[in-house]
VOLUMFI-63981 format. One line per 8 residues: their letters; for each residue x, y, z of N, C-alpha, C, CB. Coordinates in steps of 0.1 Angstrom, whole numbers. Glycine has a CB too. Layout:
BEGIN
a = X:Y:Z:X:Y:Z:X:Y:Z:X:Y:Z  ...
END
This chain:
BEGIN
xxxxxxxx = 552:-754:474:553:-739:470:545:-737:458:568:-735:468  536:-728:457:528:-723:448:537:-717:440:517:-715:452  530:-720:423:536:-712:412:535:-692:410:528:-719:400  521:-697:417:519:-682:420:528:-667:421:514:-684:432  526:-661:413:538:-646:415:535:-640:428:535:-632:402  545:-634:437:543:-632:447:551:-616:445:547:-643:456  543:-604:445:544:-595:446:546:-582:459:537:-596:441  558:-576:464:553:-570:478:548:-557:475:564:-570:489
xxxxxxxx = 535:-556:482:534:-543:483:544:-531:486:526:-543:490  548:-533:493:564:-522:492:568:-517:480:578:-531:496  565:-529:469:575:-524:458:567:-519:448:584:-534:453  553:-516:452:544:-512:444:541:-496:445:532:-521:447  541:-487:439:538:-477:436:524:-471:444:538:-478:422  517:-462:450:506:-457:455:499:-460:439:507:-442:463  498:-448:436:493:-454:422:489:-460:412:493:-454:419  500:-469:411:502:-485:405:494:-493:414:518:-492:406
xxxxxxxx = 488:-492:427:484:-498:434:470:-501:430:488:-493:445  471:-484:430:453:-480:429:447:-484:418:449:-465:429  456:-485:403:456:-492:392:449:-505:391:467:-492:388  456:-512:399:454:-528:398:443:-532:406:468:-538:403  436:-523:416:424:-525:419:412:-524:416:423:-523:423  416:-511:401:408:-507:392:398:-521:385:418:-499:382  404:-529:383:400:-537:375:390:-547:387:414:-545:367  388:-546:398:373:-550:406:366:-540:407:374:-555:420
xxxxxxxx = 364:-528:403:358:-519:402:341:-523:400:366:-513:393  333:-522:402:317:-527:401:308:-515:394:311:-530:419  297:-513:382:290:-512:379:275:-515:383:294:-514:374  268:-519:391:260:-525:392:249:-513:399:264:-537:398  253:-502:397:242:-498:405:241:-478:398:247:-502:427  230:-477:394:224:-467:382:232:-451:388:201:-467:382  229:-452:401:234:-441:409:248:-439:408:231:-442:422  258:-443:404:274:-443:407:275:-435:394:283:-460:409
xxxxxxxx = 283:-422:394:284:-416:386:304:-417:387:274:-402:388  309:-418:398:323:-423:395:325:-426:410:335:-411:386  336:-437:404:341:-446:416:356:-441:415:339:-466:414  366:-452:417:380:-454:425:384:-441:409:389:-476:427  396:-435:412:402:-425:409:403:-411:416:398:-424:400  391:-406:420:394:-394:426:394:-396:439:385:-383:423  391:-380:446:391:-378:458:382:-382:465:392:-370:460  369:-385:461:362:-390:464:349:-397:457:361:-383:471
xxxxxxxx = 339:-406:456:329:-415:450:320:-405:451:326:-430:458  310:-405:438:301:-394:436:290:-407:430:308:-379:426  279:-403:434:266:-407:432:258:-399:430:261:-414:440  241:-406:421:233:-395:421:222:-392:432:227:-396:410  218:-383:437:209:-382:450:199:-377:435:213:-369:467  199:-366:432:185:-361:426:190:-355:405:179:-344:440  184:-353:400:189:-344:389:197:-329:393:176:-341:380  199:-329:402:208:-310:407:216:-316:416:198:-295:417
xxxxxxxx = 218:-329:426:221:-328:436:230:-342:431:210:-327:448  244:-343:438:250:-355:440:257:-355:452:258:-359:430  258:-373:455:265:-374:468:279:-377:470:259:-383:474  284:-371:479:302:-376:477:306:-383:492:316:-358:473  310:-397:484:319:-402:497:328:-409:496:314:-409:504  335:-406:506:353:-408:506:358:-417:518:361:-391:508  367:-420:517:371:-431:532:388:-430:534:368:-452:528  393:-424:547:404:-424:547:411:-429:563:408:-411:541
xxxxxxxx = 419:-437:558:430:-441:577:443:-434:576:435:-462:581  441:-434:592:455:-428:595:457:-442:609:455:-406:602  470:-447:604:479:-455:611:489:-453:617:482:-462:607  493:-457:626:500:-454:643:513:-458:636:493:-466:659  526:-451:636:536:-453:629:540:-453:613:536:-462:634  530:-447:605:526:-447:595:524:-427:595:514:-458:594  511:-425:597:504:-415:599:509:-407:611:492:-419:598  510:-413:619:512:-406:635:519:-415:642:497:-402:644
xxxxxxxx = 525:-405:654:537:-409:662:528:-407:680:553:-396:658  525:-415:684:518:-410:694:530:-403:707:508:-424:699  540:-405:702:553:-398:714:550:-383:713:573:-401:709  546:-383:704:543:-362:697:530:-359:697:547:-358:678  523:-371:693:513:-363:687:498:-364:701:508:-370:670  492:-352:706:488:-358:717:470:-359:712:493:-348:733  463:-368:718:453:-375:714:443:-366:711:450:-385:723  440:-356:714:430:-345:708:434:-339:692:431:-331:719
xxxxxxxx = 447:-335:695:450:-334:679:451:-342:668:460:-330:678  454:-354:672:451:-364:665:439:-366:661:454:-372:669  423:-366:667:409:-366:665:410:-356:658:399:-364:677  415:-341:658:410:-331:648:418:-331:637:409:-318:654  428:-339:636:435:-340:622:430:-350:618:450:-342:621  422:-362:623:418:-375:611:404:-371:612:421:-394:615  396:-360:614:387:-350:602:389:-348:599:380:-344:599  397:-337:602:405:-328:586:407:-336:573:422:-322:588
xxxxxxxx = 414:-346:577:420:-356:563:409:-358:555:425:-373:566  396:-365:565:385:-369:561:376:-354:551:376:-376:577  376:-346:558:366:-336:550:372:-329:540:359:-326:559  386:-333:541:393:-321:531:394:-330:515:414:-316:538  391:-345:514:383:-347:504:369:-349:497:385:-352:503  359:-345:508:350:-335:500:353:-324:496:341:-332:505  360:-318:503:362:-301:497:367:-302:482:375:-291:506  379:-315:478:385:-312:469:377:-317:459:396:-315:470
xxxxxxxx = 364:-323:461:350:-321:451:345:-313:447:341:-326:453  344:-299:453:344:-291:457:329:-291:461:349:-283:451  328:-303:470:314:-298:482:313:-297:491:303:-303:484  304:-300:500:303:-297:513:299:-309:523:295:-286:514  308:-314:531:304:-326:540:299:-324:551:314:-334:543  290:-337:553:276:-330:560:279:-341:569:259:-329:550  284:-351:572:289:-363:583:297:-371:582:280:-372:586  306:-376:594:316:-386:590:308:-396:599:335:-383:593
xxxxxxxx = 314:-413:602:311:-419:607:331:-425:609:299:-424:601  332:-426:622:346:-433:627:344:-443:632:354:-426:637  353:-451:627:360:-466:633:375:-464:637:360:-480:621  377:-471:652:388:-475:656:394:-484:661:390:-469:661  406:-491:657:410:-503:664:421:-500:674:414:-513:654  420:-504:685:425:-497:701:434:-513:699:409:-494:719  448:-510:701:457:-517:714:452:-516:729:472:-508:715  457:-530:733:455:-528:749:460:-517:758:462:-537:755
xxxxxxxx = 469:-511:749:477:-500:759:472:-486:757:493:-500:758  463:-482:746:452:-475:745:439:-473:760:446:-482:732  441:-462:768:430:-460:777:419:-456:775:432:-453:786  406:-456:782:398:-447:779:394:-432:781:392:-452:780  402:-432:788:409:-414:790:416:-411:775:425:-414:806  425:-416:767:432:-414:759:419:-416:747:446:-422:761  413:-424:745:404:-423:737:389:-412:738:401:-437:737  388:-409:748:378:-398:752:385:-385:747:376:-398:769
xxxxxxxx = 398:-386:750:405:-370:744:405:-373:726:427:-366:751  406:-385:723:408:-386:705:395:-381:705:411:-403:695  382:-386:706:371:-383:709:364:-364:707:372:-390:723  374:-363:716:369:-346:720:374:-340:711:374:-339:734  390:-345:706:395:-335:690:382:-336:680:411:-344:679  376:-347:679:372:-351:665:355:-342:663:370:-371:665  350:-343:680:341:-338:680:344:-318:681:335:-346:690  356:-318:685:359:-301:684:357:-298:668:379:-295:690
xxxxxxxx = 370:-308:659:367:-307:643:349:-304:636:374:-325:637  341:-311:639:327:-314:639:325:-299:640:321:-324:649  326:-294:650:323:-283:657:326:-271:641:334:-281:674  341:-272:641:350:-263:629:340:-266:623:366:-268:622  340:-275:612:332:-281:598:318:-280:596:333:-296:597  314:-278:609:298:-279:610:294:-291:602:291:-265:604  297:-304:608:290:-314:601:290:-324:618:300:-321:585  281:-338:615:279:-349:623:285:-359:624:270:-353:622
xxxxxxxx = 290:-361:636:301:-376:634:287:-388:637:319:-377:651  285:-393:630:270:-402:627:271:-419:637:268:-407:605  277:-418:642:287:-431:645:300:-440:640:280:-438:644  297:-449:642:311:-457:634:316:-474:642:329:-444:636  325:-474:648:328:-486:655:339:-486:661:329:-496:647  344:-493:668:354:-496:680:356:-511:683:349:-488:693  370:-515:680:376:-531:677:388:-530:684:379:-535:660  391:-540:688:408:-543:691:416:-551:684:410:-549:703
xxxxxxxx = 430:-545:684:435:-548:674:448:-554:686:435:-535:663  458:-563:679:467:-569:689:483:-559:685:468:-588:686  482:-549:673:490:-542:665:488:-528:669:489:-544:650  491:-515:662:492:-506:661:478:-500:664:498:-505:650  473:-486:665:463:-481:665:457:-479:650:464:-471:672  448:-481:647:440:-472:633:430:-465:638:432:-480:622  433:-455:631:418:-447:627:410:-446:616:417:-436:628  397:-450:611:392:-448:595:381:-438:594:387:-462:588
xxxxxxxx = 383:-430:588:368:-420:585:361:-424:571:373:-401:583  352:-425:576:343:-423:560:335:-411:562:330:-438:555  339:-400:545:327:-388:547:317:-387:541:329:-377:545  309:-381:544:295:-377:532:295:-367:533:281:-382:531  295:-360:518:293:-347:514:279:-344:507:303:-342:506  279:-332:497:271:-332:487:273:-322:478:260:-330:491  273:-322:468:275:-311:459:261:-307:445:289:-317:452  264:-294:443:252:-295:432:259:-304:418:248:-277:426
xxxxxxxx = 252:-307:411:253:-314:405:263:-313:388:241:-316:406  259:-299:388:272:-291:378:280:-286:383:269:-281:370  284:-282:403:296:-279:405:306:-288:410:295:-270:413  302:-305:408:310:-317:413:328:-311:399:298:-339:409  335:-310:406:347:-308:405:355:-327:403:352:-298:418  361:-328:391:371:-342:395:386:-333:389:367:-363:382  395:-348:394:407:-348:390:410:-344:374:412:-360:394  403:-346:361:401:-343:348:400:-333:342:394:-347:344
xxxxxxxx = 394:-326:348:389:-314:341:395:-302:337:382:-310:348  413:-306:338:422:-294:335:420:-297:322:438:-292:341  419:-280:314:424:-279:301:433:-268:301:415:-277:291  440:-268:287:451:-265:279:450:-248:281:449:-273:262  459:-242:290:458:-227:293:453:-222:304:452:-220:285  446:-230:315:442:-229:326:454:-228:333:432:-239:328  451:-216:343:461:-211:356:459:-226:364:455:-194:367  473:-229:371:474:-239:379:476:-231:392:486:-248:374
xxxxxxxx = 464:-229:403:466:-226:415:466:-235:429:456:-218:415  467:-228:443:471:-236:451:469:-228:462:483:-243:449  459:-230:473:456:-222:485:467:-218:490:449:-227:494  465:-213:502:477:-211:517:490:-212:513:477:-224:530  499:-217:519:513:-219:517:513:-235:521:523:-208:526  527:-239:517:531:-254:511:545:-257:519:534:-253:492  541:-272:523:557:-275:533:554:-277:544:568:-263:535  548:-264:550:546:-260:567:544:-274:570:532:-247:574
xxxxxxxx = 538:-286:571:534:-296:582:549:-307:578:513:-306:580  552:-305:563:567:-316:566:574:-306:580:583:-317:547  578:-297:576:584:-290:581:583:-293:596:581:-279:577  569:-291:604:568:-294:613:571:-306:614:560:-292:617  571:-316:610:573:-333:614:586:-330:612:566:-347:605  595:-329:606:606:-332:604:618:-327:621:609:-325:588  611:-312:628:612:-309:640:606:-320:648:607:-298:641  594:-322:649:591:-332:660:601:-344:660:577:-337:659
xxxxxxxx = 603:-350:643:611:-365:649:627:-361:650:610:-381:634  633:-346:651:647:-344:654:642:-343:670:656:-328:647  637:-340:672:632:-338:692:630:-353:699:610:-329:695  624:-361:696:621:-372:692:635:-379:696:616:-372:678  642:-375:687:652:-383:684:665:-381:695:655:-380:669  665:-370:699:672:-364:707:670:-371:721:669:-351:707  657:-372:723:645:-374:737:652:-391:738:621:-373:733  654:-395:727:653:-412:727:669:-411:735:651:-422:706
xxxxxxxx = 681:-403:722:692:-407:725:703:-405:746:697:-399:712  691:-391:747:693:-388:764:685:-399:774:686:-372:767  677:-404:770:667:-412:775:664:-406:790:671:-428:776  657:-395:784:661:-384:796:643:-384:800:670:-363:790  640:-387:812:622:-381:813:618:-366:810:616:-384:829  622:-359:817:630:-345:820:630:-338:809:645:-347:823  631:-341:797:639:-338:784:626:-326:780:642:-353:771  625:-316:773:617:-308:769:623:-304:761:611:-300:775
xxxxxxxx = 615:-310:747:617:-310:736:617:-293:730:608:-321:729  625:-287:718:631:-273:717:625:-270:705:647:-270:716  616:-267:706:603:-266:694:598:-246:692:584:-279:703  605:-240:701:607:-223:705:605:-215:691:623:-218:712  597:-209:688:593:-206:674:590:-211:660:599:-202:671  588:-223:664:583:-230:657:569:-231:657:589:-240:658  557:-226:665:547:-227:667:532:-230:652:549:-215:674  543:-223:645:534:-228:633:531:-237:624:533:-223:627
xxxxxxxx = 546:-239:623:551:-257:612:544:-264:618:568:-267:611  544:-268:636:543:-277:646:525:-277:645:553:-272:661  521:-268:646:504:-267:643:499:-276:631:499:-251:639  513:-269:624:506:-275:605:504:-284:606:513:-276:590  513:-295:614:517:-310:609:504:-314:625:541:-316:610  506:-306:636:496:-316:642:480:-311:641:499:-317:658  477:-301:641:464:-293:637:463:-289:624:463:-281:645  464:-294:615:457:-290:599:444:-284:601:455:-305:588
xxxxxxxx = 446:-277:592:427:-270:588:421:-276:569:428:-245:587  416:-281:568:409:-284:554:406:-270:551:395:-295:555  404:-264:535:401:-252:530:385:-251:527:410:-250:518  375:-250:541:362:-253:533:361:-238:530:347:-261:541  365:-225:532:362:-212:527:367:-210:513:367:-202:534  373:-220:511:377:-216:497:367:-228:486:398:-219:496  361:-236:492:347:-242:486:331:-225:485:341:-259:504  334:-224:500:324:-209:505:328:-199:491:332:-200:525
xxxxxxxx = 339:-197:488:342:-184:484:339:-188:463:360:-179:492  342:-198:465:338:-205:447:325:-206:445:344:-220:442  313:-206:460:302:-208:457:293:-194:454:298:-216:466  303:-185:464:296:-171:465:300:-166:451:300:-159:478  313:-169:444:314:-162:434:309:-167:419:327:-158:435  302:-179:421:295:-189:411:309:-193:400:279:-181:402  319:-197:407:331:-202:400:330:-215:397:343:-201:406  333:-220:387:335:-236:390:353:-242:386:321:-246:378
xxxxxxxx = 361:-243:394:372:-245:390:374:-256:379:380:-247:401  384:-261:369:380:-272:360:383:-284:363:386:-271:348  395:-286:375:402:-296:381:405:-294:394:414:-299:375  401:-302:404:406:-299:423:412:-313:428:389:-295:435  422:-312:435:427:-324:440:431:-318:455:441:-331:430  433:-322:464:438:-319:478:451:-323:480:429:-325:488  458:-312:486:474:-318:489:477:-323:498:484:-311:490  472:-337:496:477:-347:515:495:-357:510:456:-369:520
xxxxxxxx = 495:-359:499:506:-365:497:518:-356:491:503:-376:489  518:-343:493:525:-334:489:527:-328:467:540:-341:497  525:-315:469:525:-310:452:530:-316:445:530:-298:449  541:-323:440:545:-330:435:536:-341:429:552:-331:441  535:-350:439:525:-362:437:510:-361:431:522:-367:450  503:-347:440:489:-342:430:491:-332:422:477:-338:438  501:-329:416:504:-326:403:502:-336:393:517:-323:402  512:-350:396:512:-359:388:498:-367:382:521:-368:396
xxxxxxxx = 494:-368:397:475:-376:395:463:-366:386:465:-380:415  468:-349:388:457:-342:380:463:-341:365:452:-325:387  478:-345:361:479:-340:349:477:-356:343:493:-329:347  480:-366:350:471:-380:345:457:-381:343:473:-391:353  454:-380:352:437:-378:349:434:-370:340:429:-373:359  440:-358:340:433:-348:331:435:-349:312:439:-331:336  449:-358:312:454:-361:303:462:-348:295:444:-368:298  468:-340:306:474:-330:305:486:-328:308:470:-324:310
xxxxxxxx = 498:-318:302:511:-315:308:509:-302:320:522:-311:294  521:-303:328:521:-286:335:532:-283:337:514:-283:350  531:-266:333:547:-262:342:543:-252:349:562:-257:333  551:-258:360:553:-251:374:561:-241:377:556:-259:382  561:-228:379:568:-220:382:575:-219:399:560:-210:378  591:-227:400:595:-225:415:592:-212:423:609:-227:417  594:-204:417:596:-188:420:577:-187:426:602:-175:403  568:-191:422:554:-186:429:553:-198:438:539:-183:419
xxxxxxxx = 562:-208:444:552:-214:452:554:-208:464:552:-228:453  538:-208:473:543:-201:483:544:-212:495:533:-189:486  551:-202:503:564:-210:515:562:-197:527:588:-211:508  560:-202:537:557:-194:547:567:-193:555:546:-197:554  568:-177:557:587:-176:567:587:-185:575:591:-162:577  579:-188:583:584:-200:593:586:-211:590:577:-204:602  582:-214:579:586:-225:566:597:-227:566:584:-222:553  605:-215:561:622:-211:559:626:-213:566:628:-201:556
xxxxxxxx = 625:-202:578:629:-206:592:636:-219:599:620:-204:598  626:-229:595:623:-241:604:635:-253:591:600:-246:607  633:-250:576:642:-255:570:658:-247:569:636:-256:559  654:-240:575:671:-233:577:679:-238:594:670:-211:577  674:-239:600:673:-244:613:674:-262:609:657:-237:621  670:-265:598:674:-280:596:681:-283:586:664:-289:596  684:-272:577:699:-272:569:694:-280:556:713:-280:577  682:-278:557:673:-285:540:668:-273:534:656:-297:542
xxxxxxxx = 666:-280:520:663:-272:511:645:-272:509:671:-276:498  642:-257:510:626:-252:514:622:-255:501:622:-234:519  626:-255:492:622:-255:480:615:-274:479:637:-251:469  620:-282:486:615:-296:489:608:-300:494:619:-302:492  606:-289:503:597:-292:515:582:-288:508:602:-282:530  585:-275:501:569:-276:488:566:-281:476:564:-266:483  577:-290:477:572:-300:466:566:-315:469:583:-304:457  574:-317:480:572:-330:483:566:-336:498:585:-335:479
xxxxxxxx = 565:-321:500:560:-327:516:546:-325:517:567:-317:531  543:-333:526:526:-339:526:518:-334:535:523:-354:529  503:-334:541:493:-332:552:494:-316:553:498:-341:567  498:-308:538:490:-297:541:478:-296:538:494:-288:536  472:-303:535:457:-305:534:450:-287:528:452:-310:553  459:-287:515:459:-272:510:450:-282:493:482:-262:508  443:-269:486:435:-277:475:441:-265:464:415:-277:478  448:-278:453:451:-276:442:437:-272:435:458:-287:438
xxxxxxxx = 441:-266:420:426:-265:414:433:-256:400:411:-256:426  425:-259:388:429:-247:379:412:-242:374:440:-253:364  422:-228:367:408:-216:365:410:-213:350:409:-198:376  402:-213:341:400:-205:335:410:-190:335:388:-205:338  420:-187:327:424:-176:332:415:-159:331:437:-176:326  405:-163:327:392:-151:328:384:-150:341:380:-154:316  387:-164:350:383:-164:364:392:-158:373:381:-176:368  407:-159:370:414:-158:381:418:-143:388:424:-165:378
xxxxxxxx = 417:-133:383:417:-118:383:404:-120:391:418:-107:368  388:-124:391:375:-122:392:376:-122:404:366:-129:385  380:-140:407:383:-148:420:392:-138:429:391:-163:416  406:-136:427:411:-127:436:401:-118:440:422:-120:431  400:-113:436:390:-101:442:380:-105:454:381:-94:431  374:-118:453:369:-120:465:376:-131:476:356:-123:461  387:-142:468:393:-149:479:409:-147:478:388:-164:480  413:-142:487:426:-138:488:441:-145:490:424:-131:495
xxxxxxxx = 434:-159:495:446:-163:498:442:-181:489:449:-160:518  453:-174:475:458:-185:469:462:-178:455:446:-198:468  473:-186:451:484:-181:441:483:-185:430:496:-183:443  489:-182:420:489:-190:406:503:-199:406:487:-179:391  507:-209:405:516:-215:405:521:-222:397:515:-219:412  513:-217:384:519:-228:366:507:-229:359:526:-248:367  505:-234:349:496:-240:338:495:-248:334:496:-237:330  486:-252:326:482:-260:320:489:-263:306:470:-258:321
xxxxxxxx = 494:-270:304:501:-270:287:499:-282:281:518:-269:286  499:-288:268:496:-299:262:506:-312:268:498:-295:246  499:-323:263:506:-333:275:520:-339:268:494:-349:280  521:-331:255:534:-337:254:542:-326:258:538:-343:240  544:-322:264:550:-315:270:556:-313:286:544:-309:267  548:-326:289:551:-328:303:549:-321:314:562:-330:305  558:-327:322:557:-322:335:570:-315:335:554:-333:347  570:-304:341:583:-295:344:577:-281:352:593:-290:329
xxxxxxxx = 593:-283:360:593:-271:373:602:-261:363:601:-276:392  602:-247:357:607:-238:360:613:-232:370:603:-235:359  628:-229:367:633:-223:377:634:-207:379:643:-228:376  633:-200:393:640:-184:392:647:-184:380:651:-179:404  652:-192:372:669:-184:364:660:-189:349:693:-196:369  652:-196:350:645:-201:335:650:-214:329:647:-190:323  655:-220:344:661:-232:336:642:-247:339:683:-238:349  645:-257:331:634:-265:329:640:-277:337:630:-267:313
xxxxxxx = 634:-283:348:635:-296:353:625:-310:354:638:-294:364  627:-317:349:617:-327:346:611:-330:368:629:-345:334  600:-331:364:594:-333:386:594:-348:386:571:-327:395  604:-353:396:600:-365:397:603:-367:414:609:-373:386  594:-381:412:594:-383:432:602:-388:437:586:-391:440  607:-382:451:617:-387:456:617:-401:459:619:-381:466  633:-411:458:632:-426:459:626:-432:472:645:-432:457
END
């Protein structure tokens, strides 16, 4: 038996994770203007121009349930993932390339439809799926995207860039895809316990949670709409691991506190709906629920009156405040709660 410390990943933190990799981190090459921390790796292409690229998987039992999720939507959700961190650079991705590793029990009918989502997404995004690869695997399915974007060179956006009085905003509404998952695995679960073929799962107004969580849209109009209005936000992170979490990573990076006002986050009636119908609290579902693929960001508050006026849909949801001051949610009543993640 080796002396060796033996650590499980399990018990390691996402973050803490990303930490301890930090330290292989490589220099070696003139172009790399930043590596591991943000949303995505930025390099130089020209003096105006930089390149952004990002790499992300979605795993079979992890990421997706293939009992629910059916193989087209799946192709247009693992672009989305993929392009919605260029956006949160705030540039514009111009190709992915995909790798997949197929189980035996993967068809090529079933892979032709993953196929056709990814290339419908393409279609959305207006970018090139450039190639990639295809492996077998004796486990689970993966899928990995790598993207390439580009940005001008003074509008590359990172995780840092909040300062002290800057409006803390947040596109669309927040929750909708837990929401939906949390419906699909009660259906799910139901389907299992009848072991019924028969069974048609009761998903009847739910149409939109159930979209969120299987059909996400990345926010590139709200990249479109910061370009037409020559904004440059100071900080952008993307919400794939739910508000809470990229709260935590922009007010570390930025080396900043925030408070969050509960009362503005927005929650879409079918939001409520679908957490009243599951006897949870909505208020959790936008803090901590993930794959809205919605883009955090703060403004200047001399931008944010400007901005409304030409993009309409995103809220102010807290500020920026000095970092000893932490992190805290405001409540409706004015009471202060320290945010922390669920165990």
């Amino acid at each position: 038996m080796s002396d060796q410390s033996f650590t499980p990943i399990q018990e390691v933190g996402r973050q803490q994770l990303i930490d301890s990799l930090m330290q292989f981190e490589t220099s070696h090459s003139a172009t790399l203007i930043k590596g591991i921390g943000d949303d995505a790796a930025v390099f130089r292409i020209s003096d105006y121009l930089s390149g952004l690229l990002s790499t992300d998987s979605l795993v079979e039992g992890v990421h997706f349930d293939l009992v629910y999720t059916p193989f087209k939507h799946l192709g247009f959700k693992a672009v989305t993932a993929a392009v919605s961190d260029i956006y949160a650079m705030n540039g514009k991705p111009d190709l992915i390339t995909v790798s997949v590793m197929l189980p035996n029990r993967i068809s090529l009918e079933m892979l032709h439809e993953l196929y056709a989502g990814m290339h419908s997404a393409a279609h959305f995004y207006n970018i090139d799926i450039a190639g990639g690869d295809v492996a077998p695997t004796l486990s689970n399915m993966i899928i990995t995207m790598a993207a390439y974007g580009t940005a001008g060179s003074e509008r590359v956006c990172y995780r840092s860039g909040a300062r002290n009085g800057d409006a803390l905003c947040v596109t669309g509404d927040l929750g909708g895809a837990f929401a939906g998952l949390k419906l699909l695995m009660r259906e799910k679960n139901v389907w299992q316990e009848r072991n019924d073929d028969q069974f048609e799962p009761d998903l009847s107004g739910f149409d939109y949670v159930v979209g969120r969580q299987l059909v996400p849209h990345a926010r590139k109009d709200l990249i479109e709409s910061l370009d037409e209005a020559e904004i440059i936000p100071g900080a952008m992170i993307d919400i794939s691991q739910g508000l809470a979490n990229e709260v935590m990573y922009l007010s570390r990076a930025s080396g900043c506190g925030i408070r969050l006002f509960e009362a503005a986050l927005p929650v879409a009636p079918d939001t409520r709906s679908a957490a009243d119908e599951l006897q949870e609290d909505v208020d959790q579902f936008a803090l901590h629920g993930g794959e809205d693929y919605e883009i955090l960001f703060t403004l200047p508050e001399r931008d944010v009156e400007r901005f409304a006026g030409l993009f309409k849909d995103f809220v102010v949801i807290g500020k920026i405040v000095p970092a000893k001051d932490g992190i805290l949610l405001q409540t409706a009543e004015g009471e202060m709660h320290e945010i922390t993640l669920p165990g």
